[in-house]
C-alpha positions in Angstrom: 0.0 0.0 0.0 1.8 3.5 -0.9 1.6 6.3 1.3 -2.2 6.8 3.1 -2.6 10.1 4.0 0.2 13.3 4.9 -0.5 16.2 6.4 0.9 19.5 6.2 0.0 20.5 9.8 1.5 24.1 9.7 5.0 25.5 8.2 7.1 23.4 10.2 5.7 20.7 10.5 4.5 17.4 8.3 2.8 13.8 9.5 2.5 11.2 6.9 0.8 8.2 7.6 1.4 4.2 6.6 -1.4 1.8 6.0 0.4 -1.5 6.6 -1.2 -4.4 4.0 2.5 -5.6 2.4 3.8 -8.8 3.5 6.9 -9.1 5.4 8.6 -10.2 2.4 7.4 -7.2 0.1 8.5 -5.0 3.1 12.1 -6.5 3.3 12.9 -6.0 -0.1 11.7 -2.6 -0.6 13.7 -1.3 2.9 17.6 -0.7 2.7 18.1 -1.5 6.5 21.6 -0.7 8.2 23.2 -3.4 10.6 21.7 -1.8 14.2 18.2 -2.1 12.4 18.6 -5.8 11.3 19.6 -6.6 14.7 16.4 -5.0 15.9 14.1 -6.5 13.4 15.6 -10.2 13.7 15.1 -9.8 17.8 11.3 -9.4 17.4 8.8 -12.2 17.8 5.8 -10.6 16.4 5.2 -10.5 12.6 3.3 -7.1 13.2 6.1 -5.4 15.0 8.7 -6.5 12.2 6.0 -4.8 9.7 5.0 -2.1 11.6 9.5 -1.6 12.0 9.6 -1.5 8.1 6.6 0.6 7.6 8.3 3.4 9.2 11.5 2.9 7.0 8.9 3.3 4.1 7.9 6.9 5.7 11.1 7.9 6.3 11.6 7.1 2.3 8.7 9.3 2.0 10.2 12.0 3.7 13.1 11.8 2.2 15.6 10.2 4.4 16.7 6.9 4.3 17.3 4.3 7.8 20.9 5.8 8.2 19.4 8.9 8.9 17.5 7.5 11.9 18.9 6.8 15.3 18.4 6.6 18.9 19.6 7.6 22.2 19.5 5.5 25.2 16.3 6.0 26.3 15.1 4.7 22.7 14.0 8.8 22.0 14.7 9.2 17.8 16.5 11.5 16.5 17.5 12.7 12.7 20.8 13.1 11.9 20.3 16.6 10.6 19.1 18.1 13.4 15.4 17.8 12.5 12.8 16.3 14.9 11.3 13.6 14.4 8.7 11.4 16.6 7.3 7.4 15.7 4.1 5.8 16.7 2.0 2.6 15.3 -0.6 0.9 16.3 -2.1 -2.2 14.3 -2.0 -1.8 10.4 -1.4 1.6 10.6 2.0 3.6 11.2 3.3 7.5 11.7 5.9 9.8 11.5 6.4 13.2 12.3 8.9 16.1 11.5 9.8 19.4 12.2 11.9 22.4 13.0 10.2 22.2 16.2 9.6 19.6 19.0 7.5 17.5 18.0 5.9 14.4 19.7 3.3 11.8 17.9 1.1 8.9 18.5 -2.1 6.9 17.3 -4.2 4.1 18.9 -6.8 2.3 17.9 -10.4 3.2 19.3 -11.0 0.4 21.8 -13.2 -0.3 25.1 -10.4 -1.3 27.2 -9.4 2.1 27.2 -12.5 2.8 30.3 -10.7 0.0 32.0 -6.9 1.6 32.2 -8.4 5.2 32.6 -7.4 5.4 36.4 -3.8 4.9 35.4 -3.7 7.4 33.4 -6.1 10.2 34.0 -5.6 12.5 36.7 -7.4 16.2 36.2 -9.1 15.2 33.4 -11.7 13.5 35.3 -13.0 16.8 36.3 -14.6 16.9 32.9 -15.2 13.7 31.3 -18.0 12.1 31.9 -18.3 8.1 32.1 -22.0 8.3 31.1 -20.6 10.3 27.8 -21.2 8.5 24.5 -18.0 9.6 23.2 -16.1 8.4 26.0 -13.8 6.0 24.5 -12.9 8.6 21.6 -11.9 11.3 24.2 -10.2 9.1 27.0 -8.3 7.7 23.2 -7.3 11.7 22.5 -6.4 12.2 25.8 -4.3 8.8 25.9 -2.6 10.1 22.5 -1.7 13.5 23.7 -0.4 12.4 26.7 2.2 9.4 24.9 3.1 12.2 22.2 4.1 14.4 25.4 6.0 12.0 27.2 7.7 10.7 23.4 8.6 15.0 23.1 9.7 15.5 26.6 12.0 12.6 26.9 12.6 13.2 30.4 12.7 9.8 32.5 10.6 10.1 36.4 7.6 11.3 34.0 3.8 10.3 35.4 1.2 10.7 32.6 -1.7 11.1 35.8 0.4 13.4 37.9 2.5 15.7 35.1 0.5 15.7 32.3 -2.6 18.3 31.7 -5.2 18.0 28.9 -7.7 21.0 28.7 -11.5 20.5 27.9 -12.2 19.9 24.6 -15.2 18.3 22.4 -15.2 15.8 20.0 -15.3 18.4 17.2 -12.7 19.9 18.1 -9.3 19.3 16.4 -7.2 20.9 18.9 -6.7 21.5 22.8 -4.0 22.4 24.9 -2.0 20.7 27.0 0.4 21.1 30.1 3.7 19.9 31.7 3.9 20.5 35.2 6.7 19.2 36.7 8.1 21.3 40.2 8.5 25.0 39.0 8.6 23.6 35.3 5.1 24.4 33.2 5.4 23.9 29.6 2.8 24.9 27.3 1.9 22.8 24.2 -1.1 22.5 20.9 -2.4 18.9 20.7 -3.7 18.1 17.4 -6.3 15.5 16.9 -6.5 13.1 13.6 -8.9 10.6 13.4 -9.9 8.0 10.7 -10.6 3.9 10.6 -10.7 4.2 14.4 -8.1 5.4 15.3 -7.2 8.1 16.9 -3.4 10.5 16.3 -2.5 13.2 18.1 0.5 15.4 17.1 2.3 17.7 20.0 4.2 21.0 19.7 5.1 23.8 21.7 2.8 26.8 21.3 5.2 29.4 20.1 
Protein backbone atom coordinates (compact mmCIF):
# COMPACT_ATOMS: atom_id res chain seq x y z
CA UNK A 1 0.00 0.00 0.00
CA UNK A 2 1.75 3.52 -0.89
CA UNK A 3 1.59 6.31 1.30
CA UNK A 4 -2.16 6.84 3.12
CA UNK A 5 -2.57 10.14 4.05
CA UNK A 6 0.20 13.29 4.93
CA UNK A 7 -0.47 16.19 6.42
CA UNK A 8 0.87 19.51 6.22
CA UNK A 9 0.00 20.50 9.85
CA UNK A 10 1.53 24.06 9.72
CA UNK A 11 4.98 25.47 8.21
CA UNK A 12 7.14 23.36 10.16
CA UNK A 13 5.66 20.67 10.54
CA UNK A 14 4.52 17.45 8.30
CA UNK A 15 2.78 13.75 9.54
CA UNK A 16 2.47 11.17 6.93
CA UNK A 17 0.76 8.17 7.57
CA UNK A 18 1.39 4.25 6.59
CA UNK A 19 -1.40 1.79 6.01
CA UNK A 20 0.44 -1.53 6.61
CA UNK A 21 -1.21 -4.42 4.02
CA UNK A 22 2.50 -5.63 2.44
CA UNK A 23 3.80 -8.76 3.53
CA UNK A 24 6.92 -9.09 5.45
CA UNK A 25 8.61 -10.16 2.40
CA UNK A 26 7.39 -7.24 0.08
CA UNK A 27 8.49 -4.98 3.07
CA UNK A 28 12.08 -6.46 3.31
CA UNK A 29 12.93 -5.97 -0.12
CA UNK A 30 11.72 -2.61 -0.58
CA UNK A 31 13.74 -1.34 2.88
CA UNK A 32 17.64 -0.69 2.73
CA UNK A 33 18.11 -1.49 6.50
CA UNK A 34 21.59 -0.72 8.18
CA UNK A 35 23.22 -3.36 10.63
CA UNK A 36 21.69 -1.83 14.20
CA UNK A 37 18.25 -2.06 12.43
CA UNK A 38 18.58 -5.77 11.28
CA UNK A 39 19.64 -6.60 14.68
CA UNK A 40 16.37 -4.96 15.89
CA UNK A 41 14.08 -6.49 13.37
CA UNK A 42 15.55 -10.15 13.74
CA UNK A 43 15.15 -9.80 17.84
CA UNK A 44 11.31 -9.36 17.35
CA UNK A 45 8.78 -12.17 17.79
CA UNK A 46 5.80 -10.62 16.36
CA UNK A 47 5.20 -10.55 12.62
CA UNK A 48 3.27 -7.10 13.17
CA UNK A 49 6.15 -5.43 14.96
CA UNK A 50 8.72 -6.50 12.20
CA UNK A 51 6.02 -4.82 9.73
CA UNK A 52 5.00 -2.06 11.57
CA UNK A 53 9.46 -1.57 11.99
CA UNK A 54 9.60 -1.53 8.07
CA UNK A 55 6.59 0.57 7.59
CA UNK A 56 8.33 3.42 9.24
CA UNK A 57 11.46 2.95 6.99
CA UNK A 58 8.87 3.32 4.14
CA UNK A 59 7.90 6.94 5.72
CA UNK A 60 11.09 7.94 6.25
CA UNK A 61 11.62 7.15 2.30
CA UNK A 62 8.66 9.35 1.98
CA UNK A 63 10.22 12.02 3.72
CA UNK A 64 13.07 11.76 2.17
CA UNK A 65 15.57 10.20 4.40
CA UNK A 66 16.72 6.91 4.33
CA UNK A 67 17.29 4.30 7.79
CA UNK A 68 20.94 5.84 8.25
CA UNK A 69 19.45 8.91 8.88
CA UNK A 70 17.53 7.46 11.86
CA UNK A 71 18.94 6.77 15.34
CA UNK A 72 18.40 6.56 18.90
CA UNK A 73 19.55 7.58 22.24
CA UNK A 74 19.49 5.54 25.19
CA UNK A 75 16.31 6.05 26.26
CA UNK A 76 15.08 4.75 22.73
CA UNK A 77 14.04 8.83 22.02
CA UNK A 78 14.70 9.20 17.85
CA UNK A 79 16.46 11.52 16.46
CA UNK A 80 17.49 12.70 12.65
CA UNK A 81 20.83 13.12 11.85
CA UNK A 82 20.34 16.65 10.57
CA UNK A 83 19.10 18.09 13.37
CA UNK A 84 15.42 17.81 12.53
CA UNK A 85 12.75 16.29 14.95
CA UNK A 86 11.28 13.59 14.41
CA UNK A 87 8.65 11.38 16.64
CA UNK A 88 7.25 7.38 15.71
CA UNK A 89 4.09 5.79 16.65
CA UNK A 90 2.03 2.65 15.29
CA UNK A 91 -0.61 0.93 16.29
CA UNK A 92 -2.12 -2.16 14.31
CA UNK A 93 -1.99 -1.82 10.45
CA UNK A 94 -1.44 1.64 10.56
CA UNK A 95 2.05 3.60 11.18
CA UNK A 96 3.31 7.50 11.72
CA UNK A 97 5.91 9.85 11.54
CA UNK A 98 6.36 13.22 12.30
CA UNK A 99 8.87 16.08 11.51
CA UNK A 100 9.82 19.39 12.22
CA UNK A 101 11.89 22.41 13.02
CA UNK A 102 10.18 22.21 16.16
CA UNK A 103 9.63 19.58 19.01
CA UNK A 104 7.47 17.51 18.01
CA UNK A 105 5.90 14.41 19.74
CA UNK A 106 3.26 11.77 17.90
CA UNK A 107 1.06 8.88 18.53
CA UNK A 108 -2.07 6.86 17.27
CA UNK A 109 -4.21 4.06 18.92
CA UNK A 110 -6.81 2.30 17.95
CA UNK A 111 -10.41 3.25 19.30
CA UNK A 112 -11.02 0.43 21.85
CA UNK A 113 -13.18 -0.30 25.06
CA UNK A 114 -10.42 -1.34 27.18
CA UNK A 115 -9.43 2.07 27.15
CA UNK A 116 -12.53 2.80 30.29
CA UNK A 117 -10.69 0.03 31.97
CA UNK A 118 -6.92 1.62 32.20
CA UNK A 119 -8.35 5.18 32.56
CA UNK A 120 -7.36 5.36 36.36
CA UNK A 121 -3.79 4.93 35.43
CA UNK A 122 -3.67 7.44 33.38
CA UNK A 123 -6.14 10.19 33.95
CA UNK A 124 -5.57 12.53 36.66
CA UNK A 125 -7.40 16.24 36.20
CA UNK A 126 -9.13 15.17 33.39
CA UNK A 127 -11.65 13.45 35.28
CA UNK A 128 -12.96 16.82 36.33
CA UNK A 129 -14.58 16.86 32.87
CA UNK A 130 -15.16 13.70 31.31
CA UNK A 131 -18.02 12.08 31.87
CA UNK A 132 -18.29 8.12 32.14
CA UNK A 133 -22.02 8.31 31.09
CA UNK A 134 -20.63 10.31 27.76
CA UNK A 135 -21.24 8.52 24.47
CA UNK A 136 -18.03 9.61 23.19
CA UNK A 137 -16.08 8.37 25.97
CA UNK A 138 -13.82 6.04 24.52
CA UNK A 139 -12.94 8.60 21.65
CA UNK A 140 -11.91 11.34 24.20
CA UNK A 141 -10.25 9.11 26.96
CA UNK A 142 -8.35 7.65 23.16
CA UNK A 143 -7.29 11.69 22.50
CA UNK A 144 -6.45 12.19 25.84
CA UNK A 145 -4.35 8.83 25.93
CA UNK A 146 -2.60 10.07 22.46
CA UNK A 147 -1.69 13.46 23.70
CA UNK A 148 -0.36 12.44 26.73
CA UNK A 149 2.21 9.42 24.91
CA UNK A 150 3.13 12.24 22.24
CA UNK A 151 4.05 14.36 25.41
CA UNK A 152 5.97 12.04 27.19
CA UNK A 153 7.73 10.72 23.43
CA UNK A 154 8.58 15.04 23.12
CA UNK A 155 9.67 15.54 26.62
CA UNK A 156 12.01 12.63 26.89
CA UNK A 157 12.62 13.15 30.38
CA UNK A 158 12.73 9.79 32.49
CA UNK A 159 10.59 10.14 36.38
CA UNK A 160 7.56 11.32 33.98
CA UNK A 161 3.84 10.34 35.38
CA UNK A 162 1.19 10.68 32.63
CA UNK A 163 -1.69 11.14 35.83
CA UNK A 164 0.38 13.35 37.90
CA UNK A 165 2.52 15.70 35.13
CA UNK A 166 0.53 15.66 32.27
CA UNK A 167 -2.55 18.25 31.73
CA UNK A 168 -5.25 17.99 28.91
CA UNK A 169 -7.71 20.96 28.72
CA UNK A 170 -11.53 20.53 27.93
CA UNK A 171 -12.24 19.93 24.61
CA UNK A 172 -15.23 18.34 22.42
CA UNK A 173 -15.23 15.83 20.02
CA UNK A 174 -15.29 18.37 17.16
CA UNK A 175 -12.75 19.88 18.07
CA UNK A 176 -9.29 19.31 16.43
CA UNK A 177 -7.21 20.90 18.91
CA UNK A 178 -6.69 21.45 22.76
CA UNK A 179 -4.04 22.36 24.88
CA UNK A 180 -2.04 20.66 27.02
CA UNK A 181 0.39 21.07 30.15
CA UNK A 182 3.72 19.92 31.66
CA UNK A 183 3.89 20.54 35.18
CA UNK A 184 6.69 19.19 36.70
CA UNK A 185 8.06 21.26 40.21
CA UNK A 186 8.51 24.97 39.02
CA UNK A 187 8.60 23.61 35.33
CA UNK A 188 5.08 24.45 33.15
CA UNK A 189 5.44 23.93 29.59
CA UNK A 190 2.83 24.89 27.28
CA UNK A 191 1.88 22.84 24.20
CA UNK A 192 -1.12 22.50 20.90
CA UNK A 193 -2.39 18.89 20.73
CA UNK A 194 -3.69 18.14 17.40
CA UNK A 195 -6.26 15.52 16.85
CA UNK A 196 -6.51 13.06 13.64
CA UNK A 197 -8.88 10.60 13.39
CA UNK A 198 -9.85 8.04 10.67
CA UNK A 199 -10.63 3.90 10.56
CA UNK A 200 -10.69 4.16 14.37
CA UNK A 201 -8.09 5.35 15.25
CA UNK A 202 -7.21 8.15 16.88
CA UNK A 203 -3.38 10.54 16.33
CA UNK A 204 -2.52 13.25 18.14
CA UNK A 205 0.52 15.43 17.07
CA UNK A 206 2.27 17.71 20.04
CA UNK A 207 4.20 21.01 19.67
CA UNK A 208 5.09 23.78 21.73
CA UNK A 209 2.80 26.79 21.35
CA UNK A 210 5.16 29.42 20.09
Amino acid sequence: MPLYKSIDLNSQTIVKVWKISETLESLLSSTDLNVESLKRIKGMNSELHRRAFLSVRMLLGEFGYSDSDLFYDSFGKPYLKDGKHISISHSYNFSTIVISSIEVGIDIEKQRSKIIKIAPKFVGYETFYLNKNDPSQIKKLTWVWCTKEALYKLYGTPGINFKKHFMVLPFSTESNNTIAWIVRGHHKLKFIATFVEFEGFGCVITEPEI
